[in-house]
C-alpha positions in Angstrom: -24.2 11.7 3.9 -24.6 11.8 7.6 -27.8 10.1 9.4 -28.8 10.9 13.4 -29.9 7.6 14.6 -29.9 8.4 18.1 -28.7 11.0 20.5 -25.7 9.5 21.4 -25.0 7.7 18.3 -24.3 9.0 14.8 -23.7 7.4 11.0 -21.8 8.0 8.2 -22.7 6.6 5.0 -20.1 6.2 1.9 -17.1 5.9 4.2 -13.4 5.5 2.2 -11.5 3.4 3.9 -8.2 4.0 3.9 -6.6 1.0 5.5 -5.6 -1.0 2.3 -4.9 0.2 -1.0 -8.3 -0.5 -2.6 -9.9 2.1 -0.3 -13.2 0.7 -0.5 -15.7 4.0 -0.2 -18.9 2.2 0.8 -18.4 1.4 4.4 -21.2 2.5 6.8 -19.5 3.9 9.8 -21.3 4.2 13.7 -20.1 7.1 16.1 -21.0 6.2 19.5 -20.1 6.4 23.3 -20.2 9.3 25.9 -17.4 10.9 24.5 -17.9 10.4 20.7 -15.0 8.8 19.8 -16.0 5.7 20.2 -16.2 4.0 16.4 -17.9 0.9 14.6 -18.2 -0.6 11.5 -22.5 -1.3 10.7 -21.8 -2.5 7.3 -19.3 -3.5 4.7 -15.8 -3.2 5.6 -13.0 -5.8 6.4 -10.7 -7.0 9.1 -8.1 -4.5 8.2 -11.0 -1.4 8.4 -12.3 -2.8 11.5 -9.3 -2.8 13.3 -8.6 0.7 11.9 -11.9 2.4 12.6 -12.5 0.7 15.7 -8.8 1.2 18.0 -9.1 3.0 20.9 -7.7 6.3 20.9 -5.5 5.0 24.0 -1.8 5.9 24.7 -2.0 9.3 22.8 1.2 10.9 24.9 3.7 11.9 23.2 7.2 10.7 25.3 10.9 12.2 25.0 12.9 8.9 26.0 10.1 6.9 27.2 9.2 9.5 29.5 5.8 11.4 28.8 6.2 14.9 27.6 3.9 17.7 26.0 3.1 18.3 22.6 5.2 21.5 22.6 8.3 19.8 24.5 8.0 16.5 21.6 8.3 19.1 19.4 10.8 21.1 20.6 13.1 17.6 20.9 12.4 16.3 17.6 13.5 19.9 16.1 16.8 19.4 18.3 17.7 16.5 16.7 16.9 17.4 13.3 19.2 20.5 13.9 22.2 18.4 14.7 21.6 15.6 11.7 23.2 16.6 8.3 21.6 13.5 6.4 18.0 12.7 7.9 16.1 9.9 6.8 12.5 10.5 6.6 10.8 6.9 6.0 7.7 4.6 6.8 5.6 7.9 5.3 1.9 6.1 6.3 0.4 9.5 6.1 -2.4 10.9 3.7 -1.1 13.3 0.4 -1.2 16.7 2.7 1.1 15.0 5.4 3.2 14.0 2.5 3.9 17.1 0.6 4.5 18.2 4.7 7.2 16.2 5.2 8.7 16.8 1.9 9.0 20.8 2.5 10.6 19.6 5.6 13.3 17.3 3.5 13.8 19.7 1.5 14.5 22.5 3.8 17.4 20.5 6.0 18.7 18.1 2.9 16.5 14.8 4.3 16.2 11.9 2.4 12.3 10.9 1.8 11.7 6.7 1.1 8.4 4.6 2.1 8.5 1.6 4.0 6.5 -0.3 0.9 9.2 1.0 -1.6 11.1 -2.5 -2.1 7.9 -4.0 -3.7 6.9 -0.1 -5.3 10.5 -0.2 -7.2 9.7 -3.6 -8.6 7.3 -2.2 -10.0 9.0 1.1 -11.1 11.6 -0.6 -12.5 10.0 -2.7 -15.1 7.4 0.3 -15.8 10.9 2.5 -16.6 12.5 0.4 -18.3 10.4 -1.9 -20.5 7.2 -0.5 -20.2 3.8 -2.1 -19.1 0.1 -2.3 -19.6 -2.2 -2.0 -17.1 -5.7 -2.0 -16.4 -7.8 -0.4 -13.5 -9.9 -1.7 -10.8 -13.3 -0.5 -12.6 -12.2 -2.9 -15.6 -11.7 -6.0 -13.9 -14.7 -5.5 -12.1 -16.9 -4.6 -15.7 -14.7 -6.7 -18.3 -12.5 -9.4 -17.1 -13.3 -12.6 -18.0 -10.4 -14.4 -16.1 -8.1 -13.6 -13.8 -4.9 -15.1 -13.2 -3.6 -14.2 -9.6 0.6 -14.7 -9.5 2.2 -15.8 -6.6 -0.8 -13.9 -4.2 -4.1 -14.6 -3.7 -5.6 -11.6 -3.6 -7.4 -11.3 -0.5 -4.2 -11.5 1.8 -3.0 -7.6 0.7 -7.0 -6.3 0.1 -9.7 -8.5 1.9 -12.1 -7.4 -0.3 -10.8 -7.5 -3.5 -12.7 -10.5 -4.6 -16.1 -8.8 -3.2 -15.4 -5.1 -4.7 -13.6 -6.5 -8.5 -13.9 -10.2 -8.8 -17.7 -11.3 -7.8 -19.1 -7.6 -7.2 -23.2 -8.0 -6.9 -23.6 -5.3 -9.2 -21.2 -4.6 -13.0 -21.7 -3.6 -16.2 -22.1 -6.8 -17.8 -23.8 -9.3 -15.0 -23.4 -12.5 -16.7 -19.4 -12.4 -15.8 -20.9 -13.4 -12.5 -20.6 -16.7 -13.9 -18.7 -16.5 -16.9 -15.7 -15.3 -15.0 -12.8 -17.6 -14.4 -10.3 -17.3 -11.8 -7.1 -19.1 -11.1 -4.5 -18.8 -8.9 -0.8 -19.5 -9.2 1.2 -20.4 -6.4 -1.1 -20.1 -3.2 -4.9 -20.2 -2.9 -6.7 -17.8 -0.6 -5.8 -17.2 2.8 -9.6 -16.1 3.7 -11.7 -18.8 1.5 -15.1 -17.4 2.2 -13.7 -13.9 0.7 -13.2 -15.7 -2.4 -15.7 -18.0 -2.5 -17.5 -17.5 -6.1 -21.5 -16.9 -6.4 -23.7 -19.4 -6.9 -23.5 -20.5 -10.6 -20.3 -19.0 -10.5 -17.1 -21.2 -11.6 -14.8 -23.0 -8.7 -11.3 -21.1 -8.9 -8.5 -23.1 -10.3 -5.2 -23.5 -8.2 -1.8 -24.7 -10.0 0.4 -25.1 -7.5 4.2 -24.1 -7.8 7.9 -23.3 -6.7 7.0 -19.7 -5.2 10.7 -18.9 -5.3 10.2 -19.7 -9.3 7.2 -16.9 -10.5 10.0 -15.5 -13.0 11.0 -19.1 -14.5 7.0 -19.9 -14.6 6.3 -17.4 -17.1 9.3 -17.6 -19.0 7.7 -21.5 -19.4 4.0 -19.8 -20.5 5.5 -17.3 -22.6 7.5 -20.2 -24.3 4.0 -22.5 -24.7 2.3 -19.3 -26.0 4.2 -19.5 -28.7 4.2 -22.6 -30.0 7.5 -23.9 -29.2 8.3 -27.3 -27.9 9.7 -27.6 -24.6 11.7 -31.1 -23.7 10.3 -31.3 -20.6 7.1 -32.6 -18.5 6.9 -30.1 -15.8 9.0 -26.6 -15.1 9.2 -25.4 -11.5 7.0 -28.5 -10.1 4.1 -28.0 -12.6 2.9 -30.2 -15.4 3.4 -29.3 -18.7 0.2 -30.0 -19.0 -1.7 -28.0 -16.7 0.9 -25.4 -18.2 -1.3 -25.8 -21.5 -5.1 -26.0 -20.3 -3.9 -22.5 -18.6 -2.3 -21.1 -22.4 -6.1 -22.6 -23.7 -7.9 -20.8 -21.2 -6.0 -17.3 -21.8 -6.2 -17.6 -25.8 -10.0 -18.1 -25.2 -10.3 -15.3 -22.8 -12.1 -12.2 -24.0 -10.5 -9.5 -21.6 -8.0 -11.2 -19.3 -6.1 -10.0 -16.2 -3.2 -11.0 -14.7 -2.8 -10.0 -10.7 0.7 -9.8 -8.9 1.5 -8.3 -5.6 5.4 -7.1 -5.7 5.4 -7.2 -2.0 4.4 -11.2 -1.9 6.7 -12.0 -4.4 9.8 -14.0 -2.7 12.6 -13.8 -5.1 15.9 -12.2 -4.5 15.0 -10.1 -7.8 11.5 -9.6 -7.9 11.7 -7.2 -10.9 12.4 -10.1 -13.1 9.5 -12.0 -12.3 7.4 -8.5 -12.7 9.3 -7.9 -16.1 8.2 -11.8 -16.8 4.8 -10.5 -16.2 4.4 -7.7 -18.2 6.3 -9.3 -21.5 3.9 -11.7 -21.2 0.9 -9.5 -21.1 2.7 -7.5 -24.2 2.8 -10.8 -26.0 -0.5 -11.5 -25.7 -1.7 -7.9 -26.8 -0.7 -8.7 -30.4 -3.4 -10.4 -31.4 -6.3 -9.8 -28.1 -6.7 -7.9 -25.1 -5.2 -8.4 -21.8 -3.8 -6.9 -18.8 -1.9 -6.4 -15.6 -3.1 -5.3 -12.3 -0.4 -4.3 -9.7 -1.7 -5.2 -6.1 -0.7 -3.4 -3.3 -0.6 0.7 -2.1 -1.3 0.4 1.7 -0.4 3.3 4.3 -0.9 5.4 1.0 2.7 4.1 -1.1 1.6 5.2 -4.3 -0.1 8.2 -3.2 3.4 9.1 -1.7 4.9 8.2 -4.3 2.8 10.4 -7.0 3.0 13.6 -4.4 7.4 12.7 -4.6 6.8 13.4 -8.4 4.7 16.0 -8.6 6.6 18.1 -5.6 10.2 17.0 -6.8 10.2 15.5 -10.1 11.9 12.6 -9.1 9.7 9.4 -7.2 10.3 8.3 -3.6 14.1 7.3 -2.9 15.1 11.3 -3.4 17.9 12.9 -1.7 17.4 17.3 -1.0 21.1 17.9 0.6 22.7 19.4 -2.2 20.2 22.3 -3.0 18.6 20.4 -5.9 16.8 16.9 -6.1 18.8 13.8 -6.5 17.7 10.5 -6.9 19.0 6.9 -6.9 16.5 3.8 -6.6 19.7 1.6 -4.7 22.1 4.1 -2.9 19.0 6.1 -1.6 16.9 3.2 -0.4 15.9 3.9 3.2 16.8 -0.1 3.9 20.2 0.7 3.0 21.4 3.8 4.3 20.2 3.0 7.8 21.9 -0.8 7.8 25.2 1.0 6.2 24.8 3.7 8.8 24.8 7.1 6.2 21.6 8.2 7.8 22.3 10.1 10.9 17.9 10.8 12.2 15.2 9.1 11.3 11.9 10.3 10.5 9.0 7.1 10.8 5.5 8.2 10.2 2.9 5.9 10.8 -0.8 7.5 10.5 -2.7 4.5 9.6 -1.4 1.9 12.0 0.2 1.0 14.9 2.4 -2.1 13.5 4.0 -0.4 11.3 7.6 -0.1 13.7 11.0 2.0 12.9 13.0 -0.8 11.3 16.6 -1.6 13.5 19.3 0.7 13.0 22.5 1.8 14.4 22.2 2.4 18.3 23.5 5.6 18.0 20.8 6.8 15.3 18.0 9.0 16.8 14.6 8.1 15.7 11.5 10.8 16.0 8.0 8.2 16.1 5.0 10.0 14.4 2.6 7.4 14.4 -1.0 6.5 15.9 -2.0 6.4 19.7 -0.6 3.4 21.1 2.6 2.6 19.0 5.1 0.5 20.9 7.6 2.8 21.8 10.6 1.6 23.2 13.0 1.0 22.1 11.6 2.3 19.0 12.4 5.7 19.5 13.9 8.9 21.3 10.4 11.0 20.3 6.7 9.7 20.0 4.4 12.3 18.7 0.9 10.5 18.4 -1.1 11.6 15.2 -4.2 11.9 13.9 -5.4 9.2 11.5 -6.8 10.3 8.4 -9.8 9.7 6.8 -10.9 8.5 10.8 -10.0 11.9 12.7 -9.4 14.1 10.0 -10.1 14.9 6.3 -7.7 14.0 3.4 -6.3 12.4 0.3 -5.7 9.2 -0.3 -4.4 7.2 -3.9 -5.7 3.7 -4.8 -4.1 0.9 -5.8 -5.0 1.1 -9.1 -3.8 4.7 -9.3 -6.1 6.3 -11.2 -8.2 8.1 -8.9 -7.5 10.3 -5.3 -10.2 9.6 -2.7 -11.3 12.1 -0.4 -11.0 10.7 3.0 -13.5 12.2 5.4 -13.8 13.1 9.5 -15.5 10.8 11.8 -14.6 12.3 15.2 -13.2 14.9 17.3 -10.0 13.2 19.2 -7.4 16.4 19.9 -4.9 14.7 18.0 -2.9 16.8 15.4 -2.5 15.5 12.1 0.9 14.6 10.4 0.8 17.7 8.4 0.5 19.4 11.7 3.3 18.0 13.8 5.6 18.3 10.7 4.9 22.1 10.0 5.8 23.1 13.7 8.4 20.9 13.7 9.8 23.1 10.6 8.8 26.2 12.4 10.2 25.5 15.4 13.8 24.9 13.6 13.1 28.1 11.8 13.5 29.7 14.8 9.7 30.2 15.3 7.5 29.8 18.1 
């Protein structure tokens, strides 16, 4: 829905934003300035979605070596060095579903390897989910059902600012009396932006049990033992009362529909898995006799929509090799982390569509990096090509997968900036090695 305030200015109603995972689709959007580029957010929206919508389309140059070049010459270089790699690396992937399956043609045509920056905390997650098993709810639910909420080792608002807004105190559900029936406590840390979780009024104070974060694993080994029945020798585990330990086991065998939240990507254990695993066996303990469920946090620059076009294009998730004329896939050998520290990557391939802080990790010196990422991304000595980008869902249409991964929002256009989109730079890249124009 589009409304003509005035001649120079222009709003969008219903905006997805696509700068967390929980692409919240009710932002109202203002186009303004001389040039109609110029963006603002009149309602709704976050931190996170104003500094998306709102950066200047500044610095969009592509350079070869620091040195400012044309499209068709960026182009032309990043082809060069592709030609002359025999094991690419194509990482960081912050690009919409079409810019996705782009760069996977690409993989697959010269024998790349294809990993997301967000794929440590992802594979936590995959991990458990492949092995064991989960069970998982969806953002709708929480927002409709839950009548507590248990938030492990994260608070919430730190990886969506508006998750407490949009799920936990939403102004309008299906059953309005969890308003102030709803329970929420948190485990580990409280929230980093108080007013975004501040309950109604009526509405119950959260509760915050406070812990050793390095310990998430080891604290609900201790619940699931308490859950149980069985008698523990001690009067705290990992700096919490027994105690408080219990009131929590009361409050979740009273619950009617309970949640608990993690965020992979917060957790700060060596093996995070574990504590994940810890999670879910809990949750499957608890589904014998009531209803209850995880929520996996996270999904930003698009991981699981990546991830879910990796699948559906290959067969295989993110962390997939193409050089030996078939898909092969490792979760440890092929992690983009490792081959560029052990130095079996010989290009990389950062995409960056959504923002401009997301960097080229460090590498060998003598690895070439090829930067396709937002106007204004830091470039030396980040890389030997910057190709500036659209963004999508600001300057182009698109796809994007939320958190909860049950749904694929439509992103729409905004403006007119000139800028190709990742799909764009990536197919003429592949043309251009081709041999095309």
């Amino acid at each position: 829905m589009t409304t003509k305030i005035a001649n120079t200015v222009r709003q969008f109603k219903n905006v997805p934003c696509p700068f967390c995972g929980l692409c919240c689709d009710d932002l109202v959007v203002e186009r303004n300035g001389k040039d109609g580029k110029k963006l603002k957010i009149a309602k709704n929206g976050c931190d996170l979605a104003r500094r998306g919508f709102e950066a200047p389309v500044a610095g969009a140059v592509p350079k070869i070596a620091g040195k400012k070049a044309s499209f068709d010459e960026a182009v032309a270089a990043a082809a060069a060095i592709l030609k002359n790699s025999d094991r690419p690396l194509f990482s960081g992937m912050g690009t919409d579903i079409e810019g996705a399956k782009a760069v996977l043609q690409l993989a697959d045509g010269i024998g790349g390897v294809v990993d997301h920056a967000a794929s440590h905390a992802l594979f936590r997650n995959f991990r458990v989910m492949q092995n064991s098993g989960w069970m998982t709810t969806t953002v709708a639910e929480i927002r409709n059902r839950a009548d507590l909420v248990i938030f492990a080792g994260t608070d919430g608002v730190s990886v969506s600012p508006r998750f407490f807004e949009k799920c936990i105190w939403p102004k309008k559900a299906l059953f309005t009396n969890l308003q102030k029936e709803r329970e929420v406590v948190f485990l580990g840390r409280g929230p980093s932006i108080p007013s975004a979780a501040k309950p109604p009024r009526g509405g119950k104070k959260p509760t915050l049990i406070s812990y050793d974060t390095k310990c998430l694993a080891e604290l609900f080994g201790t619940l699931r033992a308490l859950y149980h029945g069985r008698r523990l020798d001690a009067k705290q585990a990992v700096g919490v009362a027994i105690s408080d330990l219990e009131k929590l086991i009361e409050k979740i065998k009273a619950a009617r529909y309970g949640v608990i939240v993690w965020a992979s990507g917060q957790i700060e254990e060596t093996f995070g898995d574990l504590a994940v695993q810890a999670i879910a066996e809990f949750i499957k303990d608890i589904n014998e006799t009531k209803r209850f469920a995880g929520f996996p946090l996270g999904g930003g620059d698009n991981a699981l929509g990546v991830a879910q076009t990796c699948t559906w294009q290959s067969g295989f998730p993110l962390r997939t090799a193409f050089g030996e004329g078939h898909p092969v896939h490792d979760p440890y050998l092929l992690s983009g982390r490792r081959l560029l520290v052990e130095g079996e990557a010989d290009a990389l391939v950062w995409t960056s569509a959504f923002r401009g802080d997301l960097l080229p990790p460090k590498r060998p010196k003598d690895t070439p990096c090829i930067l396709i990422g937002v106007p204004g991304m830091k470039v030396s000595p980040g890389a030997d090509v910057y190709i500036p980008v659209a963004t999508p869902g600001v300057d182009h249409t698109g796809s994007f997968v939320r958190t909860d991964s049950v749904v694929a929002l439509p992103l729409r256009k905004l403006r007119d900036n000139d800028l190709p989109s990742v799909a764009e730079i990536v197919g003429a890249i592949e043309t251009v090695m081709r041999g095309g124009a």
